[in-house]
C-alpha positions as CSV (number, residue, x, y, z in Angstrom):
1,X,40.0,168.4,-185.1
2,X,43.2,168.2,-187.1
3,X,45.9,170.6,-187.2
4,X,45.2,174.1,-188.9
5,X,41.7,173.4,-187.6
6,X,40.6,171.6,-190.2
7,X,36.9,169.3,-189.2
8,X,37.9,165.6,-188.8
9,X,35.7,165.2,-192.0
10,X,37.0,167.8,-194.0
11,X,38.1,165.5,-196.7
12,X,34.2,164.2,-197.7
13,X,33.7,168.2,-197.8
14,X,36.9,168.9,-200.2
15,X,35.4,165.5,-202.1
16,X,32.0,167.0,-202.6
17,X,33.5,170.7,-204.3
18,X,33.4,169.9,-208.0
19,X,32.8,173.1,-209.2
20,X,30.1,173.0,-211.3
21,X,30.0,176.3,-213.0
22,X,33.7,176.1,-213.9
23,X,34.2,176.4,-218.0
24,X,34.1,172.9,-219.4
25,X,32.7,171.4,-217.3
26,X,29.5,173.7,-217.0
27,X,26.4,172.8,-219.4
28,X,26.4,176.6,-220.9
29,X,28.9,176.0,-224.0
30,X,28.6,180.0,-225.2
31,X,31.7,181.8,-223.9
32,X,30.0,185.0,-223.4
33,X,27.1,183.4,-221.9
34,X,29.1,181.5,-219.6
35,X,31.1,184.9,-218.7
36,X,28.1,186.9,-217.9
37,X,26.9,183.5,-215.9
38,X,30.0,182.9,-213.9
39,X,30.6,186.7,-213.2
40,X,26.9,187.5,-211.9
41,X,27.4,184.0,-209.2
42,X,30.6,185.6,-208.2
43,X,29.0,189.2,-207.7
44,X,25.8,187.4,-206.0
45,X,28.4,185.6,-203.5
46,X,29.8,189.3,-202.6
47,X,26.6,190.3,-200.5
48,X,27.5,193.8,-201.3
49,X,25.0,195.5,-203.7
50,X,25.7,195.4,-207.4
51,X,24.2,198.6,-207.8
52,X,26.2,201.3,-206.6
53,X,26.4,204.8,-208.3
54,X,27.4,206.9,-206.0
55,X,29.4,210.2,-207.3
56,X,33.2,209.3,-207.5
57,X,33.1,213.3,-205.6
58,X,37.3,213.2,-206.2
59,X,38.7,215.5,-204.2
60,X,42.8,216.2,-205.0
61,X,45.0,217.7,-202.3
62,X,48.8,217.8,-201.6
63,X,50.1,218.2,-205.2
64,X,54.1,218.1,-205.6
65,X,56.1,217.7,-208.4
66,X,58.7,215.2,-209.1
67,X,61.3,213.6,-211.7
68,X,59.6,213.2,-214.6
69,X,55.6,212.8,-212.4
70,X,53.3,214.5,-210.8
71,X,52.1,213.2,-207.2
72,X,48.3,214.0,-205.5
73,X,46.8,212.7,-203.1
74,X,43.1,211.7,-203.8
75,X,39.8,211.0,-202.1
76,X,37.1,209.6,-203.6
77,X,33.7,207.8,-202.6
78,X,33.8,204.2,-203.9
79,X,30.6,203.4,-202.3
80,X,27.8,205.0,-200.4
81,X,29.3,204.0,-197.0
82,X,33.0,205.3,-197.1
83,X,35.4,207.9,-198.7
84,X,38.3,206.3,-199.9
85,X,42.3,208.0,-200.0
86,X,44.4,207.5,-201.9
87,X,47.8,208.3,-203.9
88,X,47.8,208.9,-207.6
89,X,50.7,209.5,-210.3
90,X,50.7,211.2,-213.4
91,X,53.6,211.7,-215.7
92,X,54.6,214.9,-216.8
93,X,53.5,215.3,-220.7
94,X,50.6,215.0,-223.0
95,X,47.9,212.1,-222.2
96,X,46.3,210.3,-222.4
97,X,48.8,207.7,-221.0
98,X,48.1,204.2,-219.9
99,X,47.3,203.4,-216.7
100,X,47.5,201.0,-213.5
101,X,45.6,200.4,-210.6
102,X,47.9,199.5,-208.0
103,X,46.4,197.1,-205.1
104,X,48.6,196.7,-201.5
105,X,49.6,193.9,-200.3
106,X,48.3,192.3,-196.8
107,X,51.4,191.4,-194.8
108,X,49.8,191.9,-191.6
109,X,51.0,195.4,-192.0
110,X,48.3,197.7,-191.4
111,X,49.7,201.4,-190.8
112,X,50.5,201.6,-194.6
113,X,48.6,200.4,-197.3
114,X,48.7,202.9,-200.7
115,X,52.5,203.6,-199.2
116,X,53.3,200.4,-199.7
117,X,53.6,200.7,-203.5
118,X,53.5,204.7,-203.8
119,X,56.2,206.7,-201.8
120,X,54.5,208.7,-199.1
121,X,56.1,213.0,-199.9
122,X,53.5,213.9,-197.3
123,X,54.4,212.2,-194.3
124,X,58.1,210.9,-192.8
125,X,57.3,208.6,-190.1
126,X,55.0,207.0,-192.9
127,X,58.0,206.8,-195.3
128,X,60.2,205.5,-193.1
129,X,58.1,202.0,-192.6
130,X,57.1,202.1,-196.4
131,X,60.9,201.9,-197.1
132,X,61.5,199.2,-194.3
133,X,58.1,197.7,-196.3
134,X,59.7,198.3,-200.4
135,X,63.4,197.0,-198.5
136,X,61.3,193.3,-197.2
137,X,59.1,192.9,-200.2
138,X,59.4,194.9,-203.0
139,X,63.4,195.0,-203.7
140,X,63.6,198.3,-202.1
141,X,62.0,200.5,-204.6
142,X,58.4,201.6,-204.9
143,X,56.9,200.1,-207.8
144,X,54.0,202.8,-208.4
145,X,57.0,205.6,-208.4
146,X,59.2,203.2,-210.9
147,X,55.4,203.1,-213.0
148,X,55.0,206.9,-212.9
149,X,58.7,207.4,-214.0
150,X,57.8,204.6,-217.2
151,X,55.1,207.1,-218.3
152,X,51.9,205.3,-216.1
153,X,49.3,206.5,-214.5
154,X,48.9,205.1,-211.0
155,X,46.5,204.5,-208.5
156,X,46.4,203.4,-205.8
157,X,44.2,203.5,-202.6
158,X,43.5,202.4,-199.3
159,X,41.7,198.8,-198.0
160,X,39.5,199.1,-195.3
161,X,42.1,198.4,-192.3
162,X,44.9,199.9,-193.9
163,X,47.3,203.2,-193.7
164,X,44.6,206.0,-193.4
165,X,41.5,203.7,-192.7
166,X,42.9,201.8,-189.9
167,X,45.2,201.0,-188.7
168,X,43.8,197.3,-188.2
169,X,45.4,194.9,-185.7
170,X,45.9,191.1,-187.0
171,X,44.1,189.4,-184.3
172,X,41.2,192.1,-184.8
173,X,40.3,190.7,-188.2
174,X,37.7,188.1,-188.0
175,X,35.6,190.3,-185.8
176,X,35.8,193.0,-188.4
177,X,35.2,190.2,-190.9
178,X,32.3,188.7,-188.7
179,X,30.3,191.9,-187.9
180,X,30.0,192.4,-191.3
181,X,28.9,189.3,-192.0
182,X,25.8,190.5,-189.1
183,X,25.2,193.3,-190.6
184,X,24.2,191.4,-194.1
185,X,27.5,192.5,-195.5
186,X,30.8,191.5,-196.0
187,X,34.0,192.2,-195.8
188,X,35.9,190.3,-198.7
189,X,33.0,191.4,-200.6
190,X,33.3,195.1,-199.9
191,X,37.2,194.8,-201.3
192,X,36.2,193.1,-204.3
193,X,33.4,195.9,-204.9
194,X,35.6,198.8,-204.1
195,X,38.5,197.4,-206.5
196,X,35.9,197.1,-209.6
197,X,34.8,200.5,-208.5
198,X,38.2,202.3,-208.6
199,X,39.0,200.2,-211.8
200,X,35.8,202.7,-213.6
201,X,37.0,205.5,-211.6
202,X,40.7,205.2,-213.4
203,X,39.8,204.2,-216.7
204,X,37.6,207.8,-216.3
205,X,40.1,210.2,-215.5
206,X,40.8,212.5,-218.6
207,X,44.2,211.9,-218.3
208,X,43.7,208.0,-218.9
209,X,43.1,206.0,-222.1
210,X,40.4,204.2,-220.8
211,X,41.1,201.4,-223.5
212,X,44.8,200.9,-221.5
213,X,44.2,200.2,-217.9
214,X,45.7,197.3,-216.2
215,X,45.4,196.2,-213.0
216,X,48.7,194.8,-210.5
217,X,49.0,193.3,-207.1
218,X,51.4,191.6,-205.1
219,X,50.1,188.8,-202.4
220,X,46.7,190.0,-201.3
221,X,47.1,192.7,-204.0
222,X,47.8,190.0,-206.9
223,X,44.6,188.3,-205.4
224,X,42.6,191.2,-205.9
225,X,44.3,192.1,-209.6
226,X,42.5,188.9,-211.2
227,X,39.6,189.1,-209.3
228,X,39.0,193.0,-210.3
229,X,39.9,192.0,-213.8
230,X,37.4,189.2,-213.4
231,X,34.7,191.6,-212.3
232,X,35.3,195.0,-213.9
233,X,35.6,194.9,-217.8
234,X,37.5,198.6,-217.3
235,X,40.7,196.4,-216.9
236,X,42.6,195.5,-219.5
237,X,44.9,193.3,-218.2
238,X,46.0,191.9,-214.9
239,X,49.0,190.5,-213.5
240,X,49.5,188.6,-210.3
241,X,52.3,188.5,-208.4
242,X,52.2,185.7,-205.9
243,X,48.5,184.9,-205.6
244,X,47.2,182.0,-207.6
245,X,46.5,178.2,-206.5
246,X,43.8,175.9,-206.8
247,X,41.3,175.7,-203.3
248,X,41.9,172.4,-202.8
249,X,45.6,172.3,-202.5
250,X,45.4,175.3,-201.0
251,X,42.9,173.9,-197.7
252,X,45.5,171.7,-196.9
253,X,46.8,171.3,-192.5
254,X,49.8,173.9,-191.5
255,X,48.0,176.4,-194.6
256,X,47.6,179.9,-194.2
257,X,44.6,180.3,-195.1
258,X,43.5,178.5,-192.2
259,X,44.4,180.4,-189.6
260,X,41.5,182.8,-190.8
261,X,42.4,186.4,-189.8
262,X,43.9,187.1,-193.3
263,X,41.6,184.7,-194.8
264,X,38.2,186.7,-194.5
265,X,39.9,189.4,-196.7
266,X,39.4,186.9,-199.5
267,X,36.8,185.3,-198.3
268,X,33.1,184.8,-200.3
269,X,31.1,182.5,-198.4
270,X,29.4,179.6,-200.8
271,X,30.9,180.4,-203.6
272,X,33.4,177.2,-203.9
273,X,29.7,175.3,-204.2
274,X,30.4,176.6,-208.1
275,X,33.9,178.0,-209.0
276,X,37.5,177.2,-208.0
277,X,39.5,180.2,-207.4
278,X,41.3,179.8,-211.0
279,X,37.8,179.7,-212.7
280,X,36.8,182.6,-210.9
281,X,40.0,184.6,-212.7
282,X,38.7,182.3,-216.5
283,X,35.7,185.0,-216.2
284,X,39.0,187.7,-217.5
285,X,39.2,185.8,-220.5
286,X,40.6,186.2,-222.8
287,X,42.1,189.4,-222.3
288,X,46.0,189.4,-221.2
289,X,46.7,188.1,-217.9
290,X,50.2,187.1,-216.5
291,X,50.5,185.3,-213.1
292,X,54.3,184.9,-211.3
293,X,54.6,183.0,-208.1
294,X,58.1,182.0,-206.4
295,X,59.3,178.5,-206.3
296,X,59.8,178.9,-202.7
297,X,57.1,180.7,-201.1
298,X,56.1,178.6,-198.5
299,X,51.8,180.0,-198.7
300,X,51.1,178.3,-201.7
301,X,51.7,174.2,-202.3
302,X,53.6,174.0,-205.8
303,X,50.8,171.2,-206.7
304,X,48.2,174.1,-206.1
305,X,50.0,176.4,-208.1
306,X,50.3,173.6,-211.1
307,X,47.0,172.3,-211.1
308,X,45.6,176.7,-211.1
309,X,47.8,177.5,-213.8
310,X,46.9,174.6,-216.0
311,X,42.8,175.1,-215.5
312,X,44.0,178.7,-216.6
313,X,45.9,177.6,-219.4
314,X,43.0,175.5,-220.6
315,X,40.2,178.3,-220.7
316,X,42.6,180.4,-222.6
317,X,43.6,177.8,-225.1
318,X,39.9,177.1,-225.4
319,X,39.5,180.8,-226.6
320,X,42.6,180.4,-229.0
321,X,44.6,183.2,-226.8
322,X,47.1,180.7,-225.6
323,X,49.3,183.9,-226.2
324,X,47.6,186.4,-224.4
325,X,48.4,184.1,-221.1
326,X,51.5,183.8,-219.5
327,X,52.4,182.0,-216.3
328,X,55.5,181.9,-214.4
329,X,57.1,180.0,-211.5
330,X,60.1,181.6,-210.5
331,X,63.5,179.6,-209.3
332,X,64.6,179.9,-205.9
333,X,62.0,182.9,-205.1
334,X,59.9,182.8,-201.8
335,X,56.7,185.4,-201.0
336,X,58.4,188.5,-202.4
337,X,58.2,190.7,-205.6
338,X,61.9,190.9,-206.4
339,X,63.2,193.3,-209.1
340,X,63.9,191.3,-211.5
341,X,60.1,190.2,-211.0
342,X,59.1,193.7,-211.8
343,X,61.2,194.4,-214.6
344,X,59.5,191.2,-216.3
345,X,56.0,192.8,-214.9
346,X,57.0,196.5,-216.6
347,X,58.3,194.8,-219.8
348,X,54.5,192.8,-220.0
349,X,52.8,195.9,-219.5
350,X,54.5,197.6,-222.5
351,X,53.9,195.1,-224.9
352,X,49.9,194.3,-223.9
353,X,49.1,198.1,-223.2
């Protein structure tokens, strides 16, 4: 074994991923066709059923009134298994107003997830590590609050693991991950579902124009903002924060990823056989997508992040929406979203909403 427990032959494996279904280099020459194509392989790679349409149910507690915003909490059944809280945001005035579904971050923080983003009115010791959280990550503020106050809509819920559906414990993850995987199921695939499926819910809230929904993420969250773009056409537009490399630079010794643990959360088994993680966020296209990474952060090889944004580049070009694309490696940044970030973030938002 080599270090990072990679197999001593791991190289004839990476040799033999050539990602067949990728745009360009598939057979299928039809955008659309290749979309629909690309998008069912990725949903088929889930192993959580497509068809779910199970009553939303929302149930809205623990209203309070702040500058400028309304906050609720919010339950809601994403699928049949689980009801799902959550935090939402609505700005005082007359919608419908645009809208963004918020996805937390991984961190190996598990007693807050939505509080991450969204301050938590309804419980101190809660707000206390969500600030310590904003503070390490997020420049201090929470960026849901700073999206309510801009006139957004904003939602944001718990992963399974997270804040009020855990709280998970790091080295607990891959047996999480792994009796799933028993039980014919999955557990990146069960995030992937329930991000598409609170996408709909969003975009069908009255108080939303459902033509105006973006999706946002930093880390794990930015993961999960292309891929729900990818797989829910009730987004928009996506941007990324910190999540976006090519699989091959990214399986590399001393990587995260391949300590597993954090790794099942993204984790579709098979699926590399056809699409590279940048082809798999292609399926969005060619609606607006930005992706941000830091010149520093030390998860993501800057090779990987080159060689992902320029197979991104080339699917939008192909679609003559070069314009509707923008990606962005930040000077002297590590694995944070630093104001500055966000303000570029907001400004985007404004302009493709």
């Amino acid at each position: 074994m080599l270090p990072g427990d990679l197999p001593g032959f791991h190289q004839v494996l990476k040799d033999e991923l050539r990602f067949p279904l990728a745009w360009g280099t598939s057979p299928i020459r039809d955008f659309g066709v290749w979309r629909r194509t690309a998008r069912a392989r990725v949903e088929e790679h889930l192993l959580v059923d497509r068809q779910d349409d199970t009553p939303y149910d929302p149930e809205f507690t623990d209203r309070r009134e702040a500058d400028g915003w309304t906050r609720e909490r919010v339950t809601v059944s994403l699928t049949r298994y689980a009801r799902v809280p959550g935090a939402l945001l609505t700005p005082h005035g007359t919608g419908p107003f645009p809208a963004v579904l918020l996805l937390h971050d991984h961190g190996s923080r598990f007693d807050i997830g939505k509080e991450k983003l969204i301050g938590p009115w309804y419980d101190d010791a809660r707000l206390a590590s969500a600030r310590r959280w904003a503070d390490r990550c997020y420049g201090g503020r929470f960026v849901g609050d700073e999206l309510a106050r801009r006139g957004y809509v904003v939602l944001c819920l718990d992963a399974l693991g997270w804040g009020d559906r855990g709280p998970l414990a790091y080295e607990r993850q891959q047996a999480l991950a792994g009796n799933l995987y028993h039980l014919g199921s999955s557990l990146a695939g069960l995030l992937a579902r329930e991000d598409a499926r609170a996408a709909a819910f969003l975009a069908g809230l009255e108080r939303v124009a459902a033509a105006r929904v973006a999706a946002l993420g930093f880390s794990l969250g930015g993961y999960r903002a292309w891929q729900t773009a990818a797989l829910s056409d009730a987004v928009a537009a996506a941007a990324s924060v910190c999540w976006m490399t090519g699989l091959k630079e990214l399986m590399v010794p001393g990587g995260n990823t391949l300590r597993g643990q954090s790794a099942f959360h993204m984790l579709h088994p098979g699926l590399a056989r056809h699409l590279d993680l940048p082809d798999v966020a292609s399926i969005a296209a060619p609606r607006p997508m930005l992706f941000l990474h830091g010149e520093r952060d030390p998860l993501f090889t800057a090779d990987g992040v080159r060689a992902a944004h320029a197979r991104l580049r080339a699917v939008w070009d192909s679609r003559h929406a070069g314009e509707r694309l923008r990606t962005r490696v930040w000077p002297g940044v590590g694995h944070v979203f630093t104001r500055p970030m966000q303000e570029e973030v907001f400004a985007w938002l404004d302009r493709v909403l």
